[in-house]
N, C-alpha and C positions, 0 to 999 in steps of 0.2 A: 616441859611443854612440847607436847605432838606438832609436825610442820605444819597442817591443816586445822588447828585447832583455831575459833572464832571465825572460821568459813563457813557458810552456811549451803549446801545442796539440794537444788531440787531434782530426785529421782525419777525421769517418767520413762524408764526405761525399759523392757524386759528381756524376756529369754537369756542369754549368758553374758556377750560382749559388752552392755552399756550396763546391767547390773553389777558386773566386777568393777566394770570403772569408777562408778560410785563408791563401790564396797573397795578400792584400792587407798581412797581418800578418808572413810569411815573410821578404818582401824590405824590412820596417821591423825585420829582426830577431828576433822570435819562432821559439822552436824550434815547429817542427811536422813532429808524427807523422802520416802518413797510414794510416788503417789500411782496408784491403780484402778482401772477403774471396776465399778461394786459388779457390773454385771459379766463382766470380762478381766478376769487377773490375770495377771503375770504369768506365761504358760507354764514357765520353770516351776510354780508352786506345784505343778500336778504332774511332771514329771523326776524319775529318778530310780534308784532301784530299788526302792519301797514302795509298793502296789497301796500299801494301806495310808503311807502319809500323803503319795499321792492325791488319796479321795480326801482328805483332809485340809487340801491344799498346803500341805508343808513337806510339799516333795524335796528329796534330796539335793536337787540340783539348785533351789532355791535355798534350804540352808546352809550351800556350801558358801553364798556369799551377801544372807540378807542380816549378819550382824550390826549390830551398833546403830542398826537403823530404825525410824520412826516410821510406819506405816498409817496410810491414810485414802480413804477412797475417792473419787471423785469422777463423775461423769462428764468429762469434758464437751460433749454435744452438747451442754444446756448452757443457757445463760449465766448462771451463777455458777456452774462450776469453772468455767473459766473465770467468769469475775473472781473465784479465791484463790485459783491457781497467779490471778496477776497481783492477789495480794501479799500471795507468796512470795513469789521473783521479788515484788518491789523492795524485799528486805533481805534476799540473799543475794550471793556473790557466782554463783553457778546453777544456769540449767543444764542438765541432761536429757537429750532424748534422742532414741533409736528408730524411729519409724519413718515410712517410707518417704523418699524426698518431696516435699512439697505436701504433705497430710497436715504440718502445723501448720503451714500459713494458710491453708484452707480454711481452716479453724481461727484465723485471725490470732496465732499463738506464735507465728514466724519472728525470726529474729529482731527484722524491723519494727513489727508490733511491741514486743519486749523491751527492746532499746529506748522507748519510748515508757514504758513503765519504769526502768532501772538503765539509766545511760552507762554504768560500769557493769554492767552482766558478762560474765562470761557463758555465752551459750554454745554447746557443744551437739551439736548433730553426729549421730554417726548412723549410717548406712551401709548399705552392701558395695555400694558403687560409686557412692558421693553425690554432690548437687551439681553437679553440671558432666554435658559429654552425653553420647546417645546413648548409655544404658543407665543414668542418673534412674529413671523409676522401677530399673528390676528390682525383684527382692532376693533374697535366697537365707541358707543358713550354711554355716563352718565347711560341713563337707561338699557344698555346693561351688564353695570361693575355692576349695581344697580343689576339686576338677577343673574349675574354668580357668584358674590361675595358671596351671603346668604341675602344681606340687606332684598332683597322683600321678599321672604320665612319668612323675621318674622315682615314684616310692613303687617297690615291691621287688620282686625275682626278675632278673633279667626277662626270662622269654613268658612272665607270667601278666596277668592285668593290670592295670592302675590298681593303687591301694590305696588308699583314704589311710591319713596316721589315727592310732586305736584313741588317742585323746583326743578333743576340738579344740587346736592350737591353733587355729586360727580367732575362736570368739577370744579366747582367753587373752592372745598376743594382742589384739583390738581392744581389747580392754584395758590393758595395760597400756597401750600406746599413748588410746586416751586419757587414761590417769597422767601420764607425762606432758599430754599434749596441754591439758586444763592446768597443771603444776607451771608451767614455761607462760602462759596465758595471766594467770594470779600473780607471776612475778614479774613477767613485762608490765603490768599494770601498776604494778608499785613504782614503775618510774617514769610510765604516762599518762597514770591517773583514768586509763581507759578502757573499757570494756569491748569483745570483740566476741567475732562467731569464729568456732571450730568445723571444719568439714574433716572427717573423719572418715574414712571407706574399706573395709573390710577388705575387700580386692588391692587394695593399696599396701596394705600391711602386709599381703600375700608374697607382693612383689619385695617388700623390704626382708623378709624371713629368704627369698631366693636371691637375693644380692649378690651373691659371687657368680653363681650360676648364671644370672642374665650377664654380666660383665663378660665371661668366661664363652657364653652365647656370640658375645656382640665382636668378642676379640676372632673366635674361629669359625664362627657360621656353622659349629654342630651343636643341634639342640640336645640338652641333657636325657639321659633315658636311666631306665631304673637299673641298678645296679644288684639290689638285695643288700646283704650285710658286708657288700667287699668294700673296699677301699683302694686308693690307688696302690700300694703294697702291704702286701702279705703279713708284715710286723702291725700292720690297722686291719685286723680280720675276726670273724666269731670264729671261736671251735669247738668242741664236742671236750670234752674231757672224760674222766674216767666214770664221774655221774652227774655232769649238766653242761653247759657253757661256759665259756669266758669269754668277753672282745678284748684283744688286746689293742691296743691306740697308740704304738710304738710311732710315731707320727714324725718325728724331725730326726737327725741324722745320730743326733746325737743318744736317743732314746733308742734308735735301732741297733747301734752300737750295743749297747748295755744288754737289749732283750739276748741277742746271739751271742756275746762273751755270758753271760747268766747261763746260758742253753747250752755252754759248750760248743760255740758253733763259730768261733771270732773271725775268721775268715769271711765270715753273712756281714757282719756287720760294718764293716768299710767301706760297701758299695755308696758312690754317688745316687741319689734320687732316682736319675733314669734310668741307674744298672737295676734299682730294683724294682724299678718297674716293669723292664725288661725282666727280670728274670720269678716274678711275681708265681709264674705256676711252679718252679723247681722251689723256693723259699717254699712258699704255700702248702707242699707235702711235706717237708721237712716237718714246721711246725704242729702242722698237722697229725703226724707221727707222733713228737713229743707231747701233746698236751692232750694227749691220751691218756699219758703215763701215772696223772694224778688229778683229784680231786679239783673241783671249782677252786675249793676258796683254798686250796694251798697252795694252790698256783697265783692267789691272788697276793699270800699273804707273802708267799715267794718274791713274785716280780716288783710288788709294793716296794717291800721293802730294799730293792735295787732300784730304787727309781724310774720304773717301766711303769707307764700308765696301761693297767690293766684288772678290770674288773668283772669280776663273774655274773652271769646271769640272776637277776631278783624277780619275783612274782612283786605285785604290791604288797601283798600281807609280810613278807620277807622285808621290802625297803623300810616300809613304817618301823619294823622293829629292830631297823640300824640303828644302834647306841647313836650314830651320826646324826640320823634326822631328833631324833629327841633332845642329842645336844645341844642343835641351833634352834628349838624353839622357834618356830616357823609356824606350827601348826596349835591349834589350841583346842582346850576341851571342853567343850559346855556341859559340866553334870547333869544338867536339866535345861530342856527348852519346853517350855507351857502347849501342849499340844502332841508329843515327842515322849516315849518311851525311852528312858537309860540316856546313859552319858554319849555325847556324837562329839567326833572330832573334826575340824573345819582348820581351812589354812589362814594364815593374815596375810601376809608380803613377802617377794623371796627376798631380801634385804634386812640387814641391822643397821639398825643405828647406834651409837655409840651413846646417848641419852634420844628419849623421846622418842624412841623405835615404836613401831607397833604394835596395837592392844584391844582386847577384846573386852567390852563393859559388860554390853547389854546380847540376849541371846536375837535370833531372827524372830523378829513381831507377824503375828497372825493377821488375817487379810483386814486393812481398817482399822488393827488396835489401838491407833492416836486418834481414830480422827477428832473424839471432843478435845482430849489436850490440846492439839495444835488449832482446832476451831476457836474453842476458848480463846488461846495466845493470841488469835484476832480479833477478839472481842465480840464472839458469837454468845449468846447464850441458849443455856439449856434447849429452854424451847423453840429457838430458830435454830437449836443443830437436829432436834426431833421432825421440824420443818422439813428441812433440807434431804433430811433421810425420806419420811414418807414420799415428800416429789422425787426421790430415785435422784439426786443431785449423788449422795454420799455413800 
């Protein structure tokens, strides 16, 4: 038995950060409904690096996390469409939703409306900025939290610009936070019997991802600035080898010992922390010199195997075809998804479980594919789900 299994989720979420959060709970099990609406989807369906599932709306970025889920459309401006959406809630355990603070309750869909349909809901909001404080109604997306936060101001080359990181770790960290966040929510409930709202804010998780750094702020009053690939010593640095890169991450004392007795160098490796930070540019050519002298990965397989954290530079196409990542079974593969040329591979969770880990049923559903199933399971018939579509509800 999956930890989310017999949860029931309502999706109304899009773009990356509140779809993973859904999609975090899906492949632990949790039913989840997606709901979108017919004249306006999901924008993630139409982007990705396929131009052509794009126009099909089963852009990449939406199949990277619309498994195991039930799709259904609905027009929340009308009347009935929220009347189904609260016949939804009334029988699940979780809303989702991502839009802007204060656009549900406009809509009469806000938490306290809710709580009134299902007094155990867990409803989770997540934003850019949260529901309350003077920037409660910006919007933005990943790279935009990624500037206003401090991140870029200290990613890139020293004397070079802000750099936005090449992933969106910020929707993706938000997303996951929120899967924790609704996870701690479902189990407090089992021993208050009560249902509650989540504020969630995208800027917030920014701040938790720089945690040392503010602390580290707050202790010296120098604000961080970008650095590039160095580190506080030369044993944590990228270097060139004989044909690519390697970072070594010689990081505690005991690790820089090892790199420089391994290098021939045992005299490097005794210094205290500050000597090597102090002496960061003479270390720094040294190794510099040596890890010239051979290949990435035999220097990797070298220092491995001394106990020196250090690994060679990978492309993506390179990582995926680490025996590693295949090992842990992290990532799964849809031979076919209905709309979707050849087999696609998509991630579940970075975790195992020991029983009841994460799993992939069902592939990502096309715009709407449930709606009569789950209309039905309300007790809609044929001709009032034909209704409902003609008047633009569905």
């Amino acid at each position: 038995m999956r930890p989310f299994e017999g949860i029931k989720v309502i999706d109304l979420t899009h773009v990356l950060a509140g779809p993973f959060a859904a999609y975090q709970l899906a492949v632990l099990g949790a039913e989840v409904i997606k709901i979108e609406n017919p004249e306006d989807c999901d924008q993630s369906r139409n982007t990705g690096s396929n131009k052509e599932l794009n126009r099909r709306d089963m852009g990449t970025s939406y199949l990277a996390q619309g498994s195991n889920k039930r799709a259904i459309t609905l027009n929340l401006k009308t009347d009935k469409g929220r009347a189904i959406l609260k016949q939804l809630v009334a029988g699940a355990d979780v809303m989702v939703e991502n839009y802007r603070a204060g656009a549900f309750e406009a809509l009469g869909l806000g938490y306290k409306d809710m709580q009134k349909v299902n007094p155990t809901l867990i409803y989770c909001s997540m934003t850019a900025f949260g529901q309350d404080g003077p920037r409660r109604t910006h919007t933005a997306y990943d790279h935009a939290v990624q500037a206003t936060s401090g991140i870029m101001a200290m990613t890139g080359e020293k004397d070079g610009p802000p750099l936005k990181c090449g992933a969106p770790i910020i929707d993706y960290s938000t997303g996951t936070m929120a899967a924790f966040a609704i996870a701690s929510a479902l189990f407090q409930r089992t021993r208050t019997g009560r249902g509650q709202h989540i504020d969630c804010a995208m800027a917030d998780v920014a701040m938790m991802l720089e945690a040392s750094h503010i602390t580290g702020y707050s202790s010296t009053g120098k604000a961080p600035g970008p650095h590039g690939n160095k580190h506080a010593y030369a044993s944590s640095y990228f270097y060139d080898t004989k044909d690519g890169q390697i970072m070594l991450a010689a990081s505690n004392h005991r690790q820089n010992k090892r790199l420089f007795e391994t290098l021939g160098q045992p005299e490097r490796g005794d210094a205290d922390n500050e000597t090597r930070a102090t002496n960061f540019k003479e270390d720094e050519a040294v190794l510099r010199e040596i890890m010239r002298q051979k290949p990435a990965q035999e220097w990797e397989d070298h220092l491995q195997a001394h106990h020196v954290p250090a690994l060679r530079m990978r492309t993506m196409p390179e990582a995926l075809a680490d025996p590693q990542v295949k090992t842990r079974k992290i990532l799964h593969e849809h031979a076919s998804i209905p709309g979707v040329e050849g087999a696609l591979t998509v991630p579940m969770c970075a975790f195992k479980l020991e029983h009841g880990g994460a799993s992939i049923e069902t592939p990502p559903p096309r715009l709407g594919e449930h709606n009569a199933e789950v209309l039905e399971s309300l007790g809609y018939s044929a001709a009032a789900i034909a209704a409902l579509r003609s008047e633009g509800v569905i």
